[in-house]
N, C-alpha and C positions, 0 to 999 in steps of 0.2 A: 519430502526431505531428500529423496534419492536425486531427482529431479537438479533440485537447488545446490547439492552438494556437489556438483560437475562444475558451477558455475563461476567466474573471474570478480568475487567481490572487490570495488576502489574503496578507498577510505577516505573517508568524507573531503577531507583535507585537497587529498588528490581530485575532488569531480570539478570539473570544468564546465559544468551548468551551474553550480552553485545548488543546495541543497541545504536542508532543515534538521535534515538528519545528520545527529552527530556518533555516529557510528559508519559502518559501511552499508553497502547498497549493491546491487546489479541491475542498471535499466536498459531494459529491451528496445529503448528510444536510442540513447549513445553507442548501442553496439550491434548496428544493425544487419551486421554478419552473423550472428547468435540467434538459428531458429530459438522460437519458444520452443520448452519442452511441453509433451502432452500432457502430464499438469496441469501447467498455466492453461492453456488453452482449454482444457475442460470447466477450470474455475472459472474463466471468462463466458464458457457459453451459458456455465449452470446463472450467471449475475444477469446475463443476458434475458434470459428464460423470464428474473425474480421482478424486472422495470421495464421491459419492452412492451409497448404497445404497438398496436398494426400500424401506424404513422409513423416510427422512427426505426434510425438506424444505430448503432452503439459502436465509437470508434474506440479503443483502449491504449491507454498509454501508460505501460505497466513498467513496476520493481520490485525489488522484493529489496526488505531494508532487516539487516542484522542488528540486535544493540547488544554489545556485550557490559559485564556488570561497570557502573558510573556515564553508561552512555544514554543519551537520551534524544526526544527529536523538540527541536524550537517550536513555543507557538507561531500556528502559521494559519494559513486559509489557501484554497485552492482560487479562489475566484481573483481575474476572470477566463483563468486557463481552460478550465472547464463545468463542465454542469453539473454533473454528480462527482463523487468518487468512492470506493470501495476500500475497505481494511480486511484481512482474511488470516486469521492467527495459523500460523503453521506449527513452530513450535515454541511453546510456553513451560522452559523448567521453573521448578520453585522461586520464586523471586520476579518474575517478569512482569514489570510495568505497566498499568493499566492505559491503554485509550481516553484522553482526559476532556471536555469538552466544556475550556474554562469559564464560558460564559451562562451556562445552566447548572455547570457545578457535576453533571452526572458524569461518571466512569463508566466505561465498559471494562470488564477483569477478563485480562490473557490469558483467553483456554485456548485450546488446540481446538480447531473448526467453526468457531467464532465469524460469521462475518457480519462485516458494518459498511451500509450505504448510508451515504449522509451528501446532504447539498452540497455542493464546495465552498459556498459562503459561510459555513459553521468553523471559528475557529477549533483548532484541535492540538494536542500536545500529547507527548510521550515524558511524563518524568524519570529522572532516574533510575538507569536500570538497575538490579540488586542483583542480579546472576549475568553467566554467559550464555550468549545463544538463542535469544530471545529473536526470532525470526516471522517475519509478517509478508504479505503479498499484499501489494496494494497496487491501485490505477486512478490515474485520471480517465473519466470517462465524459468523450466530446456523443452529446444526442442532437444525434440530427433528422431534423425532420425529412420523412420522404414522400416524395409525389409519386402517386398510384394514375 
């Protein structure tokens, strides 16, 4: 949270890539003056560590998306921007909206330290949020295979 709380969130309204999330956002793609803080980057290498095999390489194309209470994120899908991608619950006060994944019906419930890899082809949704401050770390993550 220390990390994230230094950082210039846009409101959805204002992004200029268009996005799903209706709430606000900070991506490390649009603001490419903005190191990552050590944080991110240790979250990235622990996801790293969790799907990497000796054959690929794992590019990340990270945000971190805030929903405060009545915000929520559109069903969407990542494919075919990228191969996997990652959800990482940072923080989840009482009321924070489940991970919804409308085509099997299963939820994931927002704890704090929560992560979810998932194909990019699984659609996914954020309902409703019921508090403020519901905050997550997520990525597109491009796997590329590498020649040895």
């Amino acid at each position: 949270m220390k990390d994230i709380s230094t950082l210039d969130f846009t409101w959805h309204e204002e992004n200029v890539y268009g996005t799903n999330i209706k709430g606000s956002q900070f991506n490390f793609i649009s603001n490419p003056h903005v190191a990552k803080p050590n944080g991110i980057i240790l979250l990235e290498q622990w996801v790293t560590q969790l799907v990497k095999l000796n054959f690929i390489d794992i590019n990340f194309h990270t945000w971190i998306a805030r929903l405060d209470e009545g915000q929520e994120t559109l069903e969407h899908n990542h494919h075919p921007v990228c191969t996997m991608v990652f959800v990482y619950f940072v923080n989840t006060p009482k009321g924070s909206s489940p991970l919804v994944f409308p085509t099997s019906g299963k939820k994931v419930k927002a704890e704090a330290g929560t992560l979810v890899i998932h194909p990019s082809v699984l659609k996914h949704k954020v309902p409703p949020n019921k508090c403020d401050g519901r905050i997550t770390v997520a990525s597109n993550m491009d796997i590329i295979e590498t020649v040895h």
